[in-house]
N, C-alpha and C positions, 0 to 999 in steps of 0.2 A: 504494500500500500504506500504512494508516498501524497505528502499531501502539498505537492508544488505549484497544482491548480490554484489551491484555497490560497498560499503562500503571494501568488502571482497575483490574484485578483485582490486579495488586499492590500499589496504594496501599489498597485495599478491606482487601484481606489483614492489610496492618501493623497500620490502623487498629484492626481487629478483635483483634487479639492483643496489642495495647498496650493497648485499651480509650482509647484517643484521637480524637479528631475534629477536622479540618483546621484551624477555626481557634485549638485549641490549640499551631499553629506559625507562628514568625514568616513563612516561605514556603515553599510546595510548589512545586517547580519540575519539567517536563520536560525532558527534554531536546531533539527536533528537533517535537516534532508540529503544529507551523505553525497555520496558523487552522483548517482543516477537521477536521486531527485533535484541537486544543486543542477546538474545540467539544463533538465526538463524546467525548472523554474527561469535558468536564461533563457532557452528557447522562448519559453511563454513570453516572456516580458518583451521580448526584440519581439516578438510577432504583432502585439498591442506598441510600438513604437518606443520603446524605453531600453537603453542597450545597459547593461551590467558592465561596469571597470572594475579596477585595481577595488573600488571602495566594498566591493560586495564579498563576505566569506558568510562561510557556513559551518556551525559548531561541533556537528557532528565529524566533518572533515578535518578542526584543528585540534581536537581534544587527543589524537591519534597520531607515533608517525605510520602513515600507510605504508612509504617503503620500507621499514625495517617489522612493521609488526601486521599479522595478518587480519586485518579485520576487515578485509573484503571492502564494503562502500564506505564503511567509516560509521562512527558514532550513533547510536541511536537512544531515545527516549529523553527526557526531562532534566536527566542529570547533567548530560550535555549541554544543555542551552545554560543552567542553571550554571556549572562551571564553568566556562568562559564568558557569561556576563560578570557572574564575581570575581575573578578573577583578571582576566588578560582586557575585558573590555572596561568596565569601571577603573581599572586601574590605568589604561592608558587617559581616560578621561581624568582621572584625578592627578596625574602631572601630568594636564595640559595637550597631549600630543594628540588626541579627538575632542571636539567641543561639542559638535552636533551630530546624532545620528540615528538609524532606527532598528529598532529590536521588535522582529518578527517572531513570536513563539506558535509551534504549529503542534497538531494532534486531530482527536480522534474524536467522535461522540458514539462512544461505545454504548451498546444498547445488547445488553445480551437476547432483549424480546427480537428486536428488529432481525438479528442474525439468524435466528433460529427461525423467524419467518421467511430468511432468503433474502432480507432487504440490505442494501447497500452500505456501510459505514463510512458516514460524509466526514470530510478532512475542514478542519477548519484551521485559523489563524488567527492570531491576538498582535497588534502594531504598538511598540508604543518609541515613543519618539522621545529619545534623552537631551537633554542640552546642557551645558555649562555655562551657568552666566559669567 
């Protein structure tokens, strides 16, 4: 499952209603969508007109090194996002070296009924936008 759709239509969203575009931030971050979904989220986003630079990673992809250690697409679930927000990203914000940026956390709306009827489990995302005055 990844959820790059939900990921893409919400950063789309913001961008649109701020009248902003990605590298007006020092970094967009996801939260777990590993390489297959980190790819599938560029895609998306260049197709809707918004191209990904230098400013966009994804936590499930840093929290890991991929070449020495094998975890296949990288990083998954909640722990990920949660450690490298407190970690590597608040802290480059607190000396300074990020000021403004946006943290996409993604997931699930697990429904054990829905499943067991065959129904789909939709991918959703949460934006929220840091800044340093």
């Amino acid at each position: 499952m990844t959820f790059s759709p939900a990921a893409a239509d919400t950063l789309f969203k913001y961008l649109a209603d701020t009248d902003t575009h990605p590298e007006d931030y020092d970094f967009i971050a996801t939260g777990d969508l590993g390489a297959e979904g980190s790819a599938l989220f560029k895609t998306l986003m260049a197709r809707d007109g918004e191209r990904l630079g230098e400013e966009y990673l994804d936590c499930g992809l840093m929290i890991y090194d991929r070449e020495r250690q094998d975890v296949h697409a990288g990083g998954s679930g909640c722990g990920c996002s949660a450690s490298v927000l407190c970690s590597l990203i608040l802290g480059n914000m607190e000396s300074g070296k990020w000021r403004d940026g946006l943290f996409i956390a993604t997931g699930a709306m697990m429904s054990p009924t829905s499943s067991q009827q065959g129904e789909s489990i939709p991918g959703i995302a949460h934006l929220i936008h840091l800044k340093c005055e």
